[in-house]
C-alpha positions in Angstrom: -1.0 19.2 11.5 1.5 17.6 8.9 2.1 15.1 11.8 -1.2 14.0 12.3 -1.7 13.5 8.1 1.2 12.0 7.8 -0.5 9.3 10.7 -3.9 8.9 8.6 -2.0 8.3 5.7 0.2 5.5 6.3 -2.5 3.4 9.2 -5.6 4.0 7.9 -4.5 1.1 5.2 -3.9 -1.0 8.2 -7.9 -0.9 8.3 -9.1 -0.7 5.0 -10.8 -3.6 3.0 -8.6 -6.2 1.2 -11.5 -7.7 -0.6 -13.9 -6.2 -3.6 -14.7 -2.4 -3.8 -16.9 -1.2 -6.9 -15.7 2.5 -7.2 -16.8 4.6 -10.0 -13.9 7.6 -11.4 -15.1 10.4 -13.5 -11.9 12.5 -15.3 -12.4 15.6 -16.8 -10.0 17.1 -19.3 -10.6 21.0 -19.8 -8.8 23.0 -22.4 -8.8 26.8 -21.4 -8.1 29.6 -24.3 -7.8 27.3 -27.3 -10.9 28.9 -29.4 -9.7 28.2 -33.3 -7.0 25.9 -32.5 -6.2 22.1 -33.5 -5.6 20.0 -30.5 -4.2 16.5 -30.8 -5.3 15.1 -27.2 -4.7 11.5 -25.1 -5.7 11.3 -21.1 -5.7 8.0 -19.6 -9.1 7.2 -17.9 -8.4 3.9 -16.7 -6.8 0.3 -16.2 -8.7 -2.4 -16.6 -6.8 -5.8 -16.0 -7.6 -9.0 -13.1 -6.5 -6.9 -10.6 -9.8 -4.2 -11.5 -12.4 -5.0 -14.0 -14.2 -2.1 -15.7 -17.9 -3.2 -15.9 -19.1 -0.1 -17.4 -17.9 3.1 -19.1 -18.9 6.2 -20.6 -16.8 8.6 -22.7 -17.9 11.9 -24.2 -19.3 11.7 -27.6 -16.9 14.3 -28.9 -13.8 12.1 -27.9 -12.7 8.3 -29.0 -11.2 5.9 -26.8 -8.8 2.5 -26.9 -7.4 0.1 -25.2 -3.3 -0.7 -25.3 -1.7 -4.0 -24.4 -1.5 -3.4 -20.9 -5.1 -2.5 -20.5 -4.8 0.9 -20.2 -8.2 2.7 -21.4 -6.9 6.1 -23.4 -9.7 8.6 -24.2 -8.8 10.8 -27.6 -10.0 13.9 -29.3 -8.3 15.5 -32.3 -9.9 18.2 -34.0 -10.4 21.8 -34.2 -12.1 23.9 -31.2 -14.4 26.3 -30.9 -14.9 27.4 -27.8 -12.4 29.0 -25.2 -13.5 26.6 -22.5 -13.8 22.7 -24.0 -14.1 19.6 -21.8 -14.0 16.1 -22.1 -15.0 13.7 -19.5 -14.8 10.0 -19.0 -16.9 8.2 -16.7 -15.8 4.3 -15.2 -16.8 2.0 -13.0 -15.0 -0.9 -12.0 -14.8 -4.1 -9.8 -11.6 -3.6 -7.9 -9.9 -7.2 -6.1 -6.8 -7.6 -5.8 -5.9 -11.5 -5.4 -3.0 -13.4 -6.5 -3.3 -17.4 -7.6 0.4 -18.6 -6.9 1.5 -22.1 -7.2 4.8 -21.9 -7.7 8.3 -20.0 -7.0 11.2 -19.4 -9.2 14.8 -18.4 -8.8 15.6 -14.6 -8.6 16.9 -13.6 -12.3 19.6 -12.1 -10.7 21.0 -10.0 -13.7 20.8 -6.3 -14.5 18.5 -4.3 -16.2 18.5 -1.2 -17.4 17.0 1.7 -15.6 15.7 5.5 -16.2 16.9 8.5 -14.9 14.5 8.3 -11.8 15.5 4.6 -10.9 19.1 4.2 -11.8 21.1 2.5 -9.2 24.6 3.4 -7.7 26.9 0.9 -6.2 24.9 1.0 -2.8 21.8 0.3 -4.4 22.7 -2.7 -5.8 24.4 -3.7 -3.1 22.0 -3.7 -0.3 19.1 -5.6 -3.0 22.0 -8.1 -3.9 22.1 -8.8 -0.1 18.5 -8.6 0.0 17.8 -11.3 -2.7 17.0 -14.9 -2.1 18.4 -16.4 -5.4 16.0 -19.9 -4.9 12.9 -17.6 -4.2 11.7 -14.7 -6.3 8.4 -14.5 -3.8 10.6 -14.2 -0.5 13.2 -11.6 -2.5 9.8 -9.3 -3.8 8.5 -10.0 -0.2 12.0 -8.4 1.4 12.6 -5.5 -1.2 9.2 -4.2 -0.3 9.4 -4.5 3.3 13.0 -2.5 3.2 12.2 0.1 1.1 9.2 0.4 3.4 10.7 0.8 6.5 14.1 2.3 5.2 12.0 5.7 3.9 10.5 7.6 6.1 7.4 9.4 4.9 7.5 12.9 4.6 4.6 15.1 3.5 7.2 17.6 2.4 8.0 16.0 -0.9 5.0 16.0 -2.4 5.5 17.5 -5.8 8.8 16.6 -6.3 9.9 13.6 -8.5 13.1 12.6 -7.1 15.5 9.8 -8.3 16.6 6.6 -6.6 19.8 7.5 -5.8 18.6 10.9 -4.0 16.2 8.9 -1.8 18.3 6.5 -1.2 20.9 8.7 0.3 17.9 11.2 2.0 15.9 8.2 3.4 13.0 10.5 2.8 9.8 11.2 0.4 6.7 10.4 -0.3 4.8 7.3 -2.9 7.0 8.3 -5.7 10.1 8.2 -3.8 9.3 4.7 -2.1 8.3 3.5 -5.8 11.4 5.0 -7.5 13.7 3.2 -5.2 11.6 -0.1 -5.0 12.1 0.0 -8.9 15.5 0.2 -8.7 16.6 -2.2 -6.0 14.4 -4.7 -8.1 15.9 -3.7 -11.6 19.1 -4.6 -10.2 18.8 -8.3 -9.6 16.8 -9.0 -12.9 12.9 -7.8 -12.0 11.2 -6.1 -14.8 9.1 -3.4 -13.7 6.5 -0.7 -14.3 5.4 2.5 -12.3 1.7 2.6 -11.4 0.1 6.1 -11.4 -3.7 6.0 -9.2 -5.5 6.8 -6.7 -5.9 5.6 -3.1 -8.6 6.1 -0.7 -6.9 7.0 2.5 -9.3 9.5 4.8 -10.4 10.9 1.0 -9.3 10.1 -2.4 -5.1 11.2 -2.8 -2.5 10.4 -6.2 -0.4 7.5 -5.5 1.8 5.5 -6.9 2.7 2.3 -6.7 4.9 -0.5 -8.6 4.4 -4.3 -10.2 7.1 -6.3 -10.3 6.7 -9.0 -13.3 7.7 -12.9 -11.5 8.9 -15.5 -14.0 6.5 -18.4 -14.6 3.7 -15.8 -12.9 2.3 -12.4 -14.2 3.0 -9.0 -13.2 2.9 -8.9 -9.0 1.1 -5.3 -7.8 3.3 -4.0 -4.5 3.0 -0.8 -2.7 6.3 0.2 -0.8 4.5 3.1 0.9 2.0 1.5 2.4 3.9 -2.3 3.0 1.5 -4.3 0.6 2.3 -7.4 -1.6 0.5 -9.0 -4.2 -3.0 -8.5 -2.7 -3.5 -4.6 -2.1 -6.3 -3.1 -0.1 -9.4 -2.7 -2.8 -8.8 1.5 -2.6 -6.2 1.1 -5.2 -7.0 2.0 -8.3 -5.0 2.0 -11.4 -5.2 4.5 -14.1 -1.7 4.2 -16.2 1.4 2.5 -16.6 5.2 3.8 -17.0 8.7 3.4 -16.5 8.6 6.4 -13.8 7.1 9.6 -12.8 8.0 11.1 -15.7 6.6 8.9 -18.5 3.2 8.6 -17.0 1.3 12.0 -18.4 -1.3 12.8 -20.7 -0.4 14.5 -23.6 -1.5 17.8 -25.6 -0.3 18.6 -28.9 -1.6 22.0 -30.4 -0.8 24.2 -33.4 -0.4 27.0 -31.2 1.0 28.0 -27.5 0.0 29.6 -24.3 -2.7 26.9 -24.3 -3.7 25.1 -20.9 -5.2 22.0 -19.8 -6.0 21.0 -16.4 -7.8 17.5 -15.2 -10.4 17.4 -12.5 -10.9 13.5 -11.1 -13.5 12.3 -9.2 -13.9 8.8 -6.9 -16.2 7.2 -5.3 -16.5 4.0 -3.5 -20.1 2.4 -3.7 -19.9 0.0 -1.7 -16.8 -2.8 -0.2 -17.4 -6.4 0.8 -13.9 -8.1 3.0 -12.6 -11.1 2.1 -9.7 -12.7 4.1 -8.7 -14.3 0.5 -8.3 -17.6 2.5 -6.6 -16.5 5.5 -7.7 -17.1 9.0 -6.3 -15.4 12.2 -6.6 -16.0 15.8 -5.1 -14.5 19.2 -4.2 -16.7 22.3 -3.2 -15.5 25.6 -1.6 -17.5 28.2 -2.4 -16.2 32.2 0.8 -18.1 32.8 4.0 -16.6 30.9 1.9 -13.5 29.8 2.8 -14.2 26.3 0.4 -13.0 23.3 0.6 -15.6 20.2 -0.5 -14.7 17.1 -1.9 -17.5 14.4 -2.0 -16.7 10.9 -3.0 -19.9 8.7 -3.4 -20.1 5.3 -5.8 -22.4 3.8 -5.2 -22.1 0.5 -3.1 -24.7 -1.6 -0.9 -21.9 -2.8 1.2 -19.1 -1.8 -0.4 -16.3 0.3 1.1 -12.7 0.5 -0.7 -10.7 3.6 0.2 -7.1 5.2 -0.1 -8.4 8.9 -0.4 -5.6 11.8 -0.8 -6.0 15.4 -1.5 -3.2 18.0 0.0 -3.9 21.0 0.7 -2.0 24.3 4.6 -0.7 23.5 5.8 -3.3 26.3 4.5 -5.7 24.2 6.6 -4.2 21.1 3.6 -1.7 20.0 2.5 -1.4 16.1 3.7 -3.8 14.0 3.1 -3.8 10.5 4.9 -5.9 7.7 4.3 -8.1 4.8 4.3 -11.6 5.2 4.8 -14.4 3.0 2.7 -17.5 3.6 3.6 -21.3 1.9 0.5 -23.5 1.0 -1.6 -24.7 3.6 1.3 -22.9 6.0 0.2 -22.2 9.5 2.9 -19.7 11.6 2.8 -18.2 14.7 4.0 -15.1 16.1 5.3 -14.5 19.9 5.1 -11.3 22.2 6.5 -11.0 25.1 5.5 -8.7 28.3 8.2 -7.5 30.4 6.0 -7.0 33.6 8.2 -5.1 36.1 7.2 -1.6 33.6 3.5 -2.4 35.3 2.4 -0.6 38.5 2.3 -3.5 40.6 -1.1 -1.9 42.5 -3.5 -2.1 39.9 -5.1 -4.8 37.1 -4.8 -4.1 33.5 -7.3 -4.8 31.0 -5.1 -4.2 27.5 -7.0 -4.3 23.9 -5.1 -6.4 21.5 -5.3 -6.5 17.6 -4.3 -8.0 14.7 -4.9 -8.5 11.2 -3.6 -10.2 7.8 -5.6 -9.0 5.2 -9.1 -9.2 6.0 -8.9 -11.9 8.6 -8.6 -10.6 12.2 -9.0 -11.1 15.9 -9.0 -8.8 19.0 -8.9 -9.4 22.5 -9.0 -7.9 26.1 -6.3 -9.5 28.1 -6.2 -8.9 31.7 -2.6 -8.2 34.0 -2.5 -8.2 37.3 0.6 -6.1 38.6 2.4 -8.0 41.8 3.5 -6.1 44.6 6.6 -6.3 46.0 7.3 -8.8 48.7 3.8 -10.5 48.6 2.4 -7.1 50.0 -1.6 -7.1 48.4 -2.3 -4.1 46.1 -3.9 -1.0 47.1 -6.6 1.1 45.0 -4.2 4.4 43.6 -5.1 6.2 40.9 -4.6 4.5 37.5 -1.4 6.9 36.1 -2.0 8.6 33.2 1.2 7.0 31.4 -0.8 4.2 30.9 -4.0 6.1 29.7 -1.9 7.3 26.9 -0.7 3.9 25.7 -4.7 3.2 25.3 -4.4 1.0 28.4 -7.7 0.5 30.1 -6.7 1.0 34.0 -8.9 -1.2 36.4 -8.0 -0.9 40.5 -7.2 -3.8 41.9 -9.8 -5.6 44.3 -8.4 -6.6 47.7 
């Protein structure tokens, strides 16, 4: 079973929507066994910046709220209590579209900053990001980070709960969102990227804690990326932030009280009303030639600025099978990607009819390309059984016709 959810959570981002989602949150705060006490209480509700805009919110009338310089929404109470059992709730809703408006690159800052606990470097670390950074291009070094840390960790439902450093994952190759966001931090702390941890929520086959990162780009803004799942700049609209901090550790909420033995627990609650796509000015087309039995991919960007894109194919594995990284597109920059078939692994007795997809953000393309398997010596095919190999590489098996 841990294999199958550790499948739905890393490709069901591969088909979520990368345009607007209005989702409403609801966070409850309960305080058990506290009757007579004085509580001194903060819980972060919500962030509301250009990446997610709240358009309406409700707190509970016993409880305050404010808003911080990084558009974090903080819901407060500080008072006595009288009852064993005391709630607060805060109720949001907001616009969530991640988009990015890029006109221009800068040089990587390439000096060190300083680092936590959680994301402090060793010699290795800064190392393989040194070798990673592209000093002339901060987008292409973000852009490289992510898609190593991505593919370097491997996802493993058996850290969750944990909080470990960068220095453990790095030599463990191992963990789950905090993990790939702890290193990420790191590696880009040590060639001059100021930083912040995101704690949220992302809607996967439900609602699950995540955590992501922004990397802040000179001459830009603060840049959301998400190590875990291989997104840059524009994340798929089930992100949503609630708070900001350095790393796991310094993103809590916080209960002061004049006694002990007091608890608190938070109950959160999302839901997506409704999602609209948008390929944020991306178009993407397929093209198969009969001839050399090559799949091209075209991803253009119409946009006069730069375009960051989490591109996927699904392919047949003789064609390379799932693909997924993040791409980096200049203005008005058209590229194309080539696959490949290596024919002799087909049965040379039957006709193939593969589906093909691919995606870059919300602009996609499928298609149903047809091989026909030669037989050897010019012999014509004859009508086997199609093998069930093939059936299990999601081929769809067609006899061939004399």
């Amino acid at each position: 079973m841990r294999h199958i959810l550790i499948f739905l959570l890393l490709f069901s981002c591969a088909f979520s929507i990368y345009g607007y989602s209005r989702i409403t949150i609801e966070r409850t705060w309960i305080v058990e066994d506290a009757e007579g006490a004085h509580i001194n209480f903060t819980g972060n509700l919500i962030v509301n910046n250009s990446n997610q805009r709240v358009v309406s919110l409700t707190i509970d009338p016993k409880a305050s709220h404010s808003t911080n310089e990084d558009g974090v929404i903080s819901v407060h109470y500080n008072g006595t209590i009288n009852d064993n059992h005391f709630s607060i709730k805060g109720i949001a809703i907001v616009d969530v579209d991640y988009n990015t408006n890029i006109y221009s690159d800068s040089n990587v800052p390439l000096s060190t900053l300083s680092s936590t606990n959680l994301t402090m470097p060793n010699n290795e670390i800064r190392t393989e990001a040194q070798l990673l950074a592209n000093h002339n291009s901060s987008l292409k070094t973000v852009k490289d980070l992510v898609n190593w840390v991505h593919n370097y960790v491997e996802y493993d439902l058996n850290y969750w709960g944990r909080s470990n450093s960068a220095q453990d994952v790095f030599n463990e190759k191992r963990g789950v969102c905090v993990e790939y966001s702890h290193l990420l931090i790191s590696m880009a702390r040590s060639v001059g990227f100021d930083t912040r941890y995101v704690s949220g929520y992302v809607l996967t086959t439900s609602w699950q804690p995540h955590a992501w990162v922004e990397i802040y780009i000179p001459n830009y803004d603060w840049l959301p990326v998400d190590a875990t799942f291989d997104q840059v700049g524009i994340l798929d609209s089930g992100h949503v932030a609630i708070s900001y901090g350095d790393d796991q550790s310094t993103s809590y909420d916080l209960l002061l009280a004049n006694r002990q033995n007091i608890t608190m627990e938070v109950q959160n609650s999302l839901t997506e009303q409704f999602s609209i796509e948008d390929p944020k000015g991306a178009s993407l087309s397929i093209d198969f030639d009969n001839q050399s039995n090559i799949v091209t991919v075209s991803i253009m960007n119409e946009r006069s600025e730069y375009l960051f894109g989490n591109y996927m194919t699904q392919l047949p594995d003789e064609y390379g099978g799932v693909q997924s990284t993040v791409l980096l597109l200049n203005p008005n920059e058209n590229i194309y990607r080539y696959y490949g078939l290596n024919l002799s692994l087909f049965n040379s007795h039957y006709v193939y009819t593969i589906p093909v997809y691919s995606s870059f953000n919300d602009a996609k393309d499928d298609e149903l390309i047809k091989i026909t398997g030669t037989a050897p010596n010019g012999a014509s095919a004859s009508p086997e059984l199609c093998p069930a190999a093939f059936l299990l590489l999601g081929f769809l098996c067609i006899r061939a016709v004399h």
